[in-house]
PDB file of N, CA, C and O in Angstrom:
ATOM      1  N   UNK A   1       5.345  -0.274   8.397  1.00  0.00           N
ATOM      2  CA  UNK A   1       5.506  -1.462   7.614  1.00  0.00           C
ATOM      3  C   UNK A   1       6.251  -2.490   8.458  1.00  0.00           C
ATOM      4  O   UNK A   1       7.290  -2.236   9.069  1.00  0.00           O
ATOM      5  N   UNK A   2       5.641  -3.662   8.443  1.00  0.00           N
ATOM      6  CA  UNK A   2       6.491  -4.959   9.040  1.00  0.00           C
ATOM      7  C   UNK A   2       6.951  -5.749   8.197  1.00  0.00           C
ATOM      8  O   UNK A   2       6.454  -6.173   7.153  1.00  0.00           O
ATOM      9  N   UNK A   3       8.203  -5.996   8.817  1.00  0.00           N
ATOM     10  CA  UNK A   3       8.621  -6.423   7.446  1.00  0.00           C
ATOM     11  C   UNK A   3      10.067  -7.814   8.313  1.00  0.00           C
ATOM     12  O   UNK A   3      10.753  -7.478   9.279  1.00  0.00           O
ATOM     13  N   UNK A   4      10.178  -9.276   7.624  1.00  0.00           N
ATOM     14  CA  UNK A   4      10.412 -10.410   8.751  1.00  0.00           C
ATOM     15  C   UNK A   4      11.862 -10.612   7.412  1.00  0.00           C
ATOM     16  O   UNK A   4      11.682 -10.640   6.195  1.00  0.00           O
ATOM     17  N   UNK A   5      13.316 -10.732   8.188  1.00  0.00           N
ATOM     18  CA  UNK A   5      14.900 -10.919   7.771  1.00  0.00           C
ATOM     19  C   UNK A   5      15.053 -12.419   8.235  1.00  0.00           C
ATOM     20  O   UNK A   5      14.697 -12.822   9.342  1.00  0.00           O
ATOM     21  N   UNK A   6      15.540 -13.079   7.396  1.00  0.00           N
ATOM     22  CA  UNK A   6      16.222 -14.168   7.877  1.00  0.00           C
ATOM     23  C   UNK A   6      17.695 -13.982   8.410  1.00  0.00           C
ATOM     24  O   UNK A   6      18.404 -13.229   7.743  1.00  0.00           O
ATOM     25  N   UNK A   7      18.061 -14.377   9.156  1.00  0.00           N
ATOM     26  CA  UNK A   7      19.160 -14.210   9.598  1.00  0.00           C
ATOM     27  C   UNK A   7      20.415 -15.322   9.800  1.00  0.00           C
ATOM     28  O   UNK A   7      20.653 -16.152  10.677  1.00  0.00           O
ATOM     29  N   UNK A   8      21.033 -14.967   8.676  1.00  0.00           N
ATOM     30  CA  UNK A   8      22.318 -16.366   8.243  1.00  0.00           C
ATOM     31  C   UNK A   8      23.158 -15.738   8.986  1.00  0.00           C
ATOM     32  O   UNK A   8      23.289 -14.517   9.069  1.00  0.00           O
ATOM     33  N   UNK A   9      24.244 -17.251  10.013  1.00  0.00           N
ATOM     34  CA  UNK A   9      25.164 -16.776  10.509  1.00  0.00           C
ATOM     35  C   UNK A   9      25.241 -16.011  11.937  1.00  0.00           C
ATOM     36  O   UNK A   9      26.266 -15.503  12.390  1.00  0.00           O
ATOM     37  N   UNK A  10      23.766 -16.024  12.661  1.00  0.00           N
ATOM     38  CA  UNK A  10      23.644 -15.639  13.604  1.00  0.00           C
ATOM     39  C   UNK A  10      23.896 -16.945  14.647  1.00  0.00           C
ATOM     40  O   UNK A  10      23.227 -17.979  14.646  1.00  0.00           O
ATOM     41  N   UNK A  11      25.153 -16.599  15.631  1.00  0.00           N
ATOM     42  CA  UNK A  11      25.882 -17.844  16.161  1.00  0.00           C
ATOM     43  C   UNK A  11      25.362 -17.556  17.969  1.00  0.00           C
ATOM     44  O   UNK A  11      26.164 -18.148  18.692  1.00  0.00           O
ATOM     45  N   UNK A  12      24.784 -17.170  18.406  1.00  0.00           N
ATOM     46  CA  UNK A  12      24.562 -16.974  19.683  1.00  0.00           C
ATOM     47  C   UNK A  12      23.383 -16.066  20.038  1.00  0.00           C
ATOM     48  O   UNK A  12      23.148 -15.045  19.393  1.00  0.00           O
ATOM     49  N   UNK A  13      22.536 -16.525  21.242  1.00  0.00           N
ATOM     50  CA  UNK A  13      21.707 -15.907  22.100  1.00  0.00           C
ATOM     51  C   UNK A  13      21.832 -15.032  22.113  1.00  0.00           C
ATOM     52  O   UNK A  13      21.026 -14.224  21.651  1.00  0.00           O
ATOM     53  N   UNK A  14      23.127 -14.687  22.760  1.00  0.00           N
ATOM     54  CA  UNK A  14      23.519 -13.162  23.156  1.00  0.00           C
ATOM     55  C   UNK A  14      23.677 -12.170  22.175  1.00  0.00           C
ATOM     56  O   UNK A  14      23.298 -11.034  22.458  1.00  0.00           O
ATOM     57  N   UNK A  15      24.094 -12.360  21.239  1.00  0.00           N
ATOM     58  CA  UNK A  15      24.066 -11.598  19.726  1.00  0.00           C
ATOM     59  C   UNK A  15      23.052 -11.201  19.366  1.00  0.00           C
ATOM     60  O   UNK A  15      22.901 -10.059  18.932  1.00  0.00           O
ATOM     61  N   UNK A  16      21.900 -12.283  19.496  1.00  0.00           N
ATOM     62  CA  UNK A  16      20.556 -12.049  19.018  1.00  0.00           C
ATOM     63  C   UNK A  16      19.925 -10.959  19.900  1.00  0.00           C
ATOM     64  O   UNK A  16      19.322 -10.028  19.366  1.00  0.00           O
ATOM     65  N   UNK A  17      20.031 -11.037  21.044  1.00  0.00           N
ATOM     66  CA  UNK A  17      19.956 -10.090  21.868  1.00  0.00           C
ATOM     67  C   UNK A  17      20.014  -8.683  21.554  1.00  0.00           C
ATOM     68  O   UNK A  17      19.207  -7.836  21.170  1.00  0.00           O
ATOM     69  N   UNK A  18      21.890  -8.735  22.000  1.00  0.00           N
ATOM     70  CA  UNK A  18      22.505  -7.397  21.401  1.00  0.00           C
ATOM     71  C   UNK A  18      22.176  -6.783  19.795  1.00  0.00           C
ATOM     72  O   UNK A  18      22.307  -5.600  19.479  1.00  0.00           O
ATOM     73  N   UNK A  19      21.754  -7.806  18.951  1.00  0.00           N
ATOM     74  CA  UNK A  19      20.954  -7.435  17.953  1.00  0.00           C
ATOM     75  C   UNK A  19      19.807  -6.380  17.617  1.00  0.00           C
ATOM     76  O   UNK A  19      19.579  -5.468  16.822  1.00  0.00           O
ATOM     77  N   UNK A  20      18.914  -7.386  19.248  1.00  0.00           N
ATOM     78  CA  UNK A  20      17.525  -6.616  18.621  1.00  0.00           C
ATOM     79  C   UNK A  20      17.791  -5.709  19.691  1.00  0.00           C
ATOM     80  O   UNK A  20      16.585  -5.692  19.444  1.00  0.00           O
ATOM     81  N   UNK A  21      18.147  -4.830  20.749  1.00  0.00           N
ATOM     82  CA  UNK A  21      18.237  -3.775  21.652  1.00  0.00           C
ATOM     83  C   UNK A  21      18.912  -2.921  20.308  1.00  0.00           C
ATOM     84  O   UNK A  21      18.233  -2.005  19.843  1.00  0.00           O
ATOM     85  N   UNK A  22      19.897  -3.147  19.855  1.00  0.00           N
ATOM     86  CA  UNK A  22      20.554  -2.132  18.785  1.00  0.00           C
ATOM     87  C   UNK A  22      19.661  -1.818  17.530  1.00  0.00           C
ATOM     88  O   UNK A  22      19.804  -0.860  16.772  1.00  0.00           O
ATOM     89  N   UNK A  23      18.994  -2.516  17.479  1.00  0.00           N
ATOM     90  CA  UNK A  23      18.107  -2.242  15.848  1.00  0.00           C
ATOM     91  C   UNK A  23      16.883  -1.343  16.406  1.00  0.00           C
ATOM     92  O   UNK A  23      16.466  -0.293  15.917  1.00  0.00           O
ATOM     93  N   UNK A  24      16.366  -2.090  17.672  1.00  0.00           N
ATOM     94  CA  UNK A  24      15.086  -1.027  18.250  1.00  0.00           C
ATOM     95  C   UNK A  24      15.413   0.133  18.791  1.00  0.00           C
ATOM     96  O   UNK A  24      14.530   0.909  19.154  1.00  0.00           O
ATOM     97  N   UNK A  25      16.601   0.394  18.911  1.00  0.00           N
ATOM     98  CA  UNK A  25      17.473   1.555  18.962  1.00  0.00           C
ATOM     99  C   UNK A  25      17.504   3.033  17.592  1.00  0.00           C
ATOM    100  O   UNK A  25      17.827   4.210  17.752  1.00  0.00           O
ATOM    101  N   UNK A  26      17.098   2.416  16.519  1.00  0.00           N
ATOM    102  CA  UNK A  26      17.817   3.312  15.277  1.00  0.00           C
ATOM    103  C   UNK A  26      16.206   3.758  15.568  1.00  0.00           C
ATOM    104  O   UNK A  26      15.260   3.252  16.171  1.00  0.00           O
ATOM    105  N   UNK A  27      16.507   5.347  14.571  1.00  0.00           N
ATOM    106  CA  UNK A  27      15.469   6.363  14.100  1.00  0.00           C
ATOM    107  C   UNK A  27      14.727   5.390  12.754  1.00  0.00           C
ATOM    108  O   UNK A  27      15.213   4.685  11.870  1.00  0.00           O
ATOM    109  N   UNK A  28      13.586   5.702  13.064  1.00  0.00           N
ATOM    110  CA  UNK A  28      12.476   4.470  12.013  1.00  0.00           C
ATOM    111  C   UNK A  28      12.247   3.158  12.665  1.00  0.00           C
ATOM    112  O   UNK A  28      11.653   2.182  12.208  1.00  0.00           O
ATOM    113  N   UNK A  29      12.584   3.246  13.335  1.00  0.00           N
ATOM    114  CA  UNK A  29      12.061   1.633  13.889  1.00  0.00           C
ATOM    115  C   UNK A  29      11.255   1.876  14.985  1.00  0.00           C
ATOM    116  O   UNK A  29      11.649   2.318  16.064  1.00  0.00           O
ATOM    117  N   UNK A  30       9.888   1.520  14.636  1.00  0.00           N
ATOM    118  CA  UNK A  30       9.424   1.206  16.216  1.00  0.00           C
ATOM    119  C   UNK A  30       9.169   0.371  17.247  1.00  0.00           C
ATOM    120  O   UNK A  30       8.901   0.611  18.424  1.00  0.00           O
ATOM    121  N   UNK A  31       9.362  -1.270  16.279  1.00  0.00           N
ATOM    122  CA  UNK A  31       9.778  -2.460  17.175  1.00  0.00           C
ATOM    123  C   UNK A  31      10.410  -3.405  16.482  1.00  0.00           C
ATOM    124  O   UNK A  31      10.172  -3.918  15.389  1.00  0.00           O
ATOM    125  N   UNK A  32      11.464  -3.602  17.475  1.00  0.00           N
ATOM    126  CA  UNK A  32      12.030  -5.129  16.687  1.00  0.00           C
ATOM    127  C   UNK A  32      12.224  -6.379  17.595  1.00  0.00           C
ATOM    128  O   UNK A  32      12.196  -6.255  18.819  1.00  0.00           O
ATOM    129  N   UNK A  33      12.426  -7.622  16.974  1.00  0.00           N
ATOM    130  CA  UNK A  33      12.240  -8.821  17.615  1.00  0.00           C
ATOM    131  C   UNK A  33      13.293  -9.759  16.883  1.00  0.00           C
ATOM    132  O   UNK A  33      13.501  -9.810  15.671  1.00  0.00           O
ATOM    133  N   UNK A  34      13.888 -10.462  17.855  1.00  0.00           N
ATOM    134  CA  UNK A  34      14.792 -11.332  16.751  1.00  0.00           C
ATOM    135  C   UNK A  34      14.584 -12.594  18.026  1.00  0.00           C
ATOM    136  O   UNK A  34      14.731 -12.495  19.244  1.00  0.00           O
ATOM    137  N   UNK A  35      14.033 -14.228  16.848  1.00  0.00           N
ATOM    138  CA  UNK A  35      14.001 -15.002  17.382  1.00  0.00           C
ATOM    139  C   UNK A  35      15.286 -16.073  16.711  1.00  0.00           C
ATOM    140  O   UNK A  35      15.595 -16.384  15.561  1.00  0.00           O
ATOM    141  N   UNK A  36      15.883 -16.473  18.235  1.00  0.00           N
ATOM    142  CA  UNK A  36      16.833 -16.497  17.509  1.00  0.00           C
ATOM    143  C   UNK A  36      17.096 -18.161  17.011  1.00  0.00           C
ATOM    144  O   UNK A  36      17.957 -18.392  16.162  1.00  0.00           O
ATOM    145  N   UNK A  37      16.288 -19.266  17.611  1.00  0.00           N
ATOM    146  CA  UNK A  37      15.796 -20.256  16.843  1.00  0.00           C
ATOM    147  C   UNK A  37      15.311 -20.173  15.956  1.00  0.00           C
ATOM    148  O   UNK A  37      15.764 -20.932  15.099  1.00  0.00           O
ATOM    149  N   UNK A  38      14.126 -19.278  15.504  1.00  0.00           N
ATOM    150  CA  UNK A  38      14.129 -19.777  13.959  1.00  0.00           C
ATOM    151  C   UNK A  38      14.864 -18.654  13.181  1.00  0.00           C
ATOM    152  O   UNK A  38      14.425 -18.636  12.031  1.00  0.00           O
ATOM    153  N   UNK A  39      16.003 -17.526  13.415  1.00  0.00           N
ATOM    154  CA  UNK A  39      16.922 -16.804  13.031  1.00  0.00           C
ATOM    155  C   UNK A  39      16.143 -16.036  12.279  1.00  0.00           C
ATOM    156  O   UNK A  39      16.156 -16.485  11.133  1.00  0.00           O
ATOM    157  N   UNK A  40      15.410 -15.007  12.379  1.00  0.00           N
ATOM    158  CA  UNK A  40      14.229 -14.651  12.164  1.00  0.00           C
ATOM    159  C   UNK A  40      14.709 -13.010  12.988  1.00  0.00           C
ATOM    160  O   UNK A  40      15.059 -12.893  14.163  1.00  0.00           O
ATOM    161  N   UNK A  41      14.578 -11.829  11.903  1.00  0.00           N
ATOM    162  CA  UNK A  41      14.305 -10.663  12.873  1.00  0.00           C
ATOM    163  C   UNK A  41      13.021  -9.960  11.666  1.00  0.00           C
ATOM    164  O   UNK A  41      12.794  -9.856  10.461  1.00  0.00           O
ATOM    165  N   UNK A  42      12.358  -9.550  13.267  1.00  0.00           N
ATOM    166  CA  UNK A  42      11.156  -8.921  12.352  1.00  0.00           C
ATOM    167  C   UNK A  42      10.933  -7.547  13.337  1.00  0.00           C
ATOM    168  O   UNK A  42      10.904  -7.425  14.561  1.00  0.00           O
ATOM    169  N   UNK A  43      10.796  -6.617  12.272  1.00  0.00           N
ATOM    170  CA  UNK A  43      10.908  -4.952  12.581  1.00  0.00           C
ATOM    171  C   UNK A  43      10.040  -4.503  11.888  1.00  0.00           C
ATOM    172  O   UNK A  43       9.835  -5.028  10.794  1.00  0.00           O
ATOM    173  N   UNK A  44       9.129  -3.194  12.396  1.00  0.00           N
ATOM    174  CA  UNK A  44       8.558  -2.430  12.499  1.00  0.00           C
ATOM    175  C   UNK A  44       9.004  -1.086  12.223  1.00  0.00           C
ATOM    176  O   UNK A  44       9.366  -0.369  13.155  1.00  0.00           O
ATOM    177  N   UNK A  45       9.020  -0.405  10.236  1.00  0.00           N
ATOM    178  CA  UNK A  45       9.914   0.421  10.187  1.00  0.00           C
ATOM    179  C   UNK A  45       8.751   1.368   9.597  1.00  0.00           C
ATOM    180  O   UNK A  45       7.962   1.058   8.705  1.00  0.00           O
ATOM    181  N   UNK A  46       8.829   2.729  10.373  1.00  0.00           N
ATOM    182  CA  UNK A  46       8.313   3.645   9.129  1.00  0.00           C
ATOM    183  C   UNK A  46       8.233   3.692   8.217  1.00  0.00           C
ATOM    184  O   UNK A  46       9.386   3.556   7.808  1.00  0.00           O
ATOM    185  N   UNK A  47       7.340   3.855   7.074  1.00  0.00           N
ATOM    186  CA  UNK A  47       7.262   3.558   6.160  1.00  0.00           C
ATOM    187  C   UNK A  47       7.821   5.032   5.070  1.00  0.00           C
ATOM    188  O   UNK A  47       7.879   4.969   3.842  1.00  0.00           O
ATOM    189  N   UNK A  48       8.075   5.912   5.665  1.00  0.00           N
ATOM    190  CA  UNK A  48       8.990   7.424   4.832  1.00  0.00           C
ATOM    191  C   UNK A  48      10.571   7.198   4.908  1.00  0.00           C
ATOM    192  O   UNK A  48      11.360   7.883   4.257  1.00  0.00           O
ATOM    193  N   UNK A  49      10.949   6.180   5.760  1.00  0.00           N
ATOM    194  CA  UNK A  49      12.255   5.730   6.128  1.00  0.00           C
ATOM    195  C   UNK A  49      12.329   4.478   5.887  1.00  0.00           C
ATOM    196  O   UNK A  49      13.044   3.899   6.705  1.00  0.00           O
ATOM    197  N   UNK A  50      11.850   3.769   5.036  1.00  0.00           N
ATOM    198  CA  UNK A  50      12.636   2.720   4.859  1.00  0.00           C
ATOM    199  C   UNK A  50      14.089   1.978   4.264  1.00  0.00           C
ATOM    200  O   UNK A  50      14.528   0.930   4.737  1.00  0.00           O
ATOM    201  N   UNK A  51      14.605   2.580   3.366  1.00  0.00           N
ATOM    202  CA  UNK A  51      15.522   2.212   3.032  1.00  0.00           C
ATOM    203  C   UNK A  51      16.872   3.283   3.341  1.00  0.00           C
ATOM    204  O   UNK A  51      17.993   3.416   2.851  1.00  0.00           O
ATOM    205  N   UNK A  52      16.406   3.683   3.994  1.00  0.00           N
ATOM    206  CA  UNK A  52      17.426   4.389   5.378  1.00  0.00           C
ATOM    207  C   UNK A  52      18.018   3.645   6.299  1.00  0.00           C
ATOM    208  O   UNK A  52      19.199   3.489   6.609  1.00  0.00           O
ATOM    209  N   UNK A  53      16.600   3.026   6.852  1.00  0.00           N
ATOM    210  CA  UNK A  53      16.563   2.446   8.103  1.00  0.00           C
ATOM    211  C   UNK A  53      16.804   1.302   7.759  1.00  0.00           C
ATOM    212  O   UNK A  53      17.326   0.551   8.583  1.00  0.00           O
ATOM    213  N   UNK A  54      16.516   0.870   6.540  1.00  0.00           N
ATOM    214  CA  UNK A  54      17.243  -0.883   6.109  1.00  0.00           C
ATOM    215  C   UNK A  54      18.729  -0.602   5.942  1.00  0.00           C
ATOM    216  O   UNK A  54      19.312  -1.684   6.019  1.00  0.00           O
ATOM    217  N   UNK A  55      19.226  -0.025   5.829  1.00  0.00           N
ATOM    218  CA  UNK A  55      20.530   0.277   5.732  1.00  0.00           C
ATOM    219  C   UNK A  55      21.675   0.388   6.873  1.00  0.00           C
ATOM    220  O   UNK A  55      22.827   0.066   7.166  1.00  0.00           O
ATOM    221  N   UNK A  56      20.218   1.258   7.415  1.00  0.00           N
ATOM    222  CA  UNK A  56      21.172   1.741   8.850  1.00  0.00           C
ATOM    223  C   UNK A  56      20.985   0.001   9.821  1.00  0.00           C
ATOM    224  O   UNK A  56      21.872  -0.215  10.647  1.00  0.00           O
ATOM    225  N   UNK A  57      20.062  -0.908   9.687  1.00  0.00           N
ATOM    226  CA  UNK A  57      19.969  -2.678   9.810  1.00  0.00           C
ATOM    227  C   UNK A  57      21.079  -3.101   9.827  1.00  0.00           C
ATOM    228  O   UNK A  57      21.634  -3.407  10.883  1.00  0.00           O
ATOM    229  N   UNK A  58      21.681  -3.217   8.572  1.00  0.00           N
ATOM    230  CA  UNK A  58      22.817  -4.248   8.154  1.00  0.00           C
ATOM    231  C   UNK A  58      23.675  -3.918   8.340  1.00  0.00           C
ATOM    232  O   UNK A  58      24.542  -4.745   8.060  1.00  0.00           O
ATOM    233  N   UNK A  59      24.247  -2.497   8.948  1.00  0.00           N
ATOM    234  CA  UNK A  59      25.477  -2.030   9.271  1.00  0.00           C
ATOM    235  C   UNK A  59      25.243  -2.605  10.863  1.00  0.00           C
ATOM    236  O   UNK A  59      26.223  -3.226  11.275  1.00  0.00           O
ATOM    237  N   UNK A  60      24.238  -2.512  11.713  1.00  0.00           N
ATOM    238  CA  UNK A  60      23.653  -2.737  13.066  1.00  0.00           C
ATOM    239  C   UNK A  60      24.332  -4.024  12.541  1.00  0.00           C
ATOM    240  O   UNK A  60      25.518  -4.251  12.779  1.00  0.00           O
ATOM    241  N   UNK A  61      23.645  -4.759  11.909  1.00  0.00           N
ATOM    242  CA  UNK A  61      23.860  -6.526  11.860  1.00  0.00           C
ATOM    243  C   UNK A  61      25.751  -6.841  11.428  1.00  0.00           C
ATOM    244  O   UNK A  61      26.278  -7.798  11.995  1.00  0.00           O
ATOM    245  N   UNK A  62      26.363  -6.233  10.727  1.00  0.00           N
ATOM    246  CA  UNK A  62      27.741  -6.343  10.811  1.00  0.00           C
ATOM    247  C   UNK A  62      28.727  -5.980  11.925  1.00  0.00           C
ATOM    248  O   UNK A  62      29.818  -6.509  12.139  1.00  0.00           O
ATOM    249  N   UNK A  63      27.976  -4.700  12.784  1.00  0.00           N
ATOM    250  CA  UNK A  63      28.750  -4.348  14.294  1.00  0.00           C
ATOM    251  C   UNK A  63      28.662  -5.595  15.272  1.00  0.00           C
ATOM    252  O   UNK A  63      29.628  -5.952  15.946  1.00  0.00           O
ATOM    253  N   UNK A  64      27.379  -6.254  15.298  1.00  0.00           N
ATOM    254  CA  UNK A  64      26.908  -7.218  15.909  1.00  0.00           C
ATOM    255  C   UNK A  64      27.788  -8.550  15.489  1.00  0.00           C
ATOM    256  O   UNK A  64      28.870  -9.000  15.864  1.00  0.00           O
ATOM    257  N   UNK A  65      27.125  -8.824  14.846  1.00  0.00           N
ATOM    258  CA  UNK A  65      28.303 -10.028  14.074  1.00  0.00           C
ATOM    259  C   UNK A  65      28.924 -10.207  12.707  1.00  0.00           C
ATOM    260  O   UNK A  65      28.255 -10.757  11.832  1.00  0.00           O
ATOM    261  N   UNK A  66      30.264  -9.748  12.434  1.00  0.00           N
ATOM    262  CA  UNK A  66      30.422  -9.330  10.926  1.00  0.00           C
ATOM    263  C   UNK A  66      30.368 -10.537  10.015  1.00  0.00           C
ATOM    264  O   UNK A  66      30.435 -10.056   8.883  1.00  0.00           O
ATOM    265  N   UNK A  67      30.285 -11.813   9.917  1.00  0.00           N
ATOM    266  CA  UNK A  67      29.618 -12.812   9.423  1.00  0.00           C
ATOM    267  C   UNK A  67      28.030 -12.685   8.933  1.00  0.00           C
ATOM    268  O   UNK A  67      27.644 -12.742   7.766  1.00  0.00           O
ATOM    269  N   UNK A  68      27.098 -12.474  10.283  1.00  0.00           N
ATOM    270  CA  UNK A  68      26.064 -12.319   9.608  1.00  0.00           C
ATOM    271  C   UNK A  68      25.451 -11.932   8.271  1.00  0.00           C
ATOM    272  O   UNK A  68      26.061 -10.934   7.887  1.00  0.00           O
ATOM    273  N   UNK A  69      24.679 -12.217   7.543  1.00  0.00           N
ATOM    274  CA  UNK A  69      23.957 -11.801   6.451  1.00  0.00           C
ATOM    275  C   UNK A  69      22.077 -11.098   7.079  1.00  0.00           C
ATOM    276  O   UNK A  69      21.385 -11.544   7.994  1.00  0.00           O
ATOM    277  N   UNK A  70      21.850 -10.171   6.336  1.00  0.00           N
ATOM    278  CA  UNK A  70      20.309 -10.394   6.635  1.00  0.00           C
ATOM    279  C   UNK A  70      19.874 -10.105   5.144  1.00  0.00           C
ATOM    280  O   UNK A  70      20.147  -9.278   4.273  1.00  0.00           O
ATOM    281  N   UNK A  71      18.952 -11.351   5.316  1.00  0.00           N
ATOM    282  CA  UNK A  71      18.551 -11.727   3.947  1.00  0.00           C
ATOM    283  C   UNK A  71      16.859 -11.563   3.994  1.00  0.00           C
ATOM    284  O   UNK A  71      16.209 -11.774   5.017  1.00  0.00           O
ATOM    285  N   UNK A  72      16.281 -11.157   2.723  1.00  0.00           N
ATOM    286  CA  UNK A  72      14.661 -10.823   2.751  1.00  0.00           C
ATOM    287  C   UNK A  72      14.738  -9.285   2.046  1.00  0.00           C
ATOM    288  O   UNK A  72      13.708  -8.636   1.866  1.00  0.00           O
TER     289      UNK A  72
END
């Protein structure tokens, strides 16, 4: 399942970065992408793991930047 996060509060390149290496990192994901002009991450999650792996996201997205929101 693909599935596209808006991303409030994402303040830097480099975040966005360190973002998407850490999210394409977790078990259930098999690709992720974060653009970080239009603040936009879009992932590629198993679909027997999803709300695992959305979970195990937003904790990724608070290590990264604890401001952030991911919204969608």
């Amino acid at each position: 399942m693909t599935k596209t996060f808006r991303l409030k509060n994402l303040d830097c390149a480099n975040c966005a970065a360190k973002l998407e290496r850490a999210v394409g990192k977790l078990d259930g994901v098999t690709s992720a992408s974060v653009n970080f002009f239009a603040l936009k991450l879009n992932v590629e999650i198993d679909d027997g793991r999803y709300d695992e792996t959305l979970a195990d996201i937003r904790k990724v997205c608070k290590k990264v930047e604890p401001d952030m929101e991911l919204i969608g």
